[in-house]
C-alpha positions, 0 to 999 in steps of 0.5 A: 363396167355396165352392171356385170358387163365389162363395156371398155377400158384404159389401162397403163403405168403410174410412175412417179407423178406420170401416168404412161397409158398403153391402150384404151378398148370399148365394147360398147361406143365411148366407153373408152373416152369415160375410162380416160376422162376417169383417168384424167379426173383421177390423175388431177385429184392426185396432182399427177403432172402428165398422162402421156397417151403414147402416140398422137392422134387425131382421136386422142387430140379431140379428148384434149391431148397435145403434143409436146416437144420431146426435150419438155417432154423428158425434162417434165419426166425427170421431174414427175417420175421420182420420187414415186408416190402412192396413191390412195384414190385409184379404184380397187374394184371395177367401176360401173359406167354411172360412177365414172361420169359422176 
């Protein structure tokens, strides 16, 4: 959010230890790589183990994001994605671009 403004976003699904993002959108140029890297940031205070972006790409590779064979992939679920946990630090209320580079 810029003021009142919706600029981009990254939206997705917690399970476990395992944050699967869906789709990510900018209205306004990076905005959506500040919603992932506020993610990122997020999912490490969290000790989150994975954020799967769904589809490799170059776009995605140059953020940081890197293949995974699929067999460590699933292993890696199995372990992160019970028990489910909560988490007490996602923001309940919109984040203004100041905030998310903070």
């Amino acid at each position: 959010w810029r003021e009142d403004q919706l600029v981009g976003g990254l939206y997705g699904l917690a399970i476990g230890r395992a944050f699967f993002g869906e789709s990510m959108f900018s209205r306004e140029s990076n905005a959506s790589k500040l919603a992932l890297l506020t993610v990122d940031r997020l999912l490490d205070d969290e000790r989150l183990g994975i954020l799967d972006c769904q589809v490799r790409s170059r776009h995605l590779e140059t953020l940081g994001a890197t293949a995974m064979p699929r067999k460590a992939f699933v292993d890696r679920l199995a372990e992160l994605c019970e028990p489910a946990t909560a988490f007490a630090r996602w923001p309940a209320t919109p984040m203004a671009v100041p905030d998310l580079i903070a």
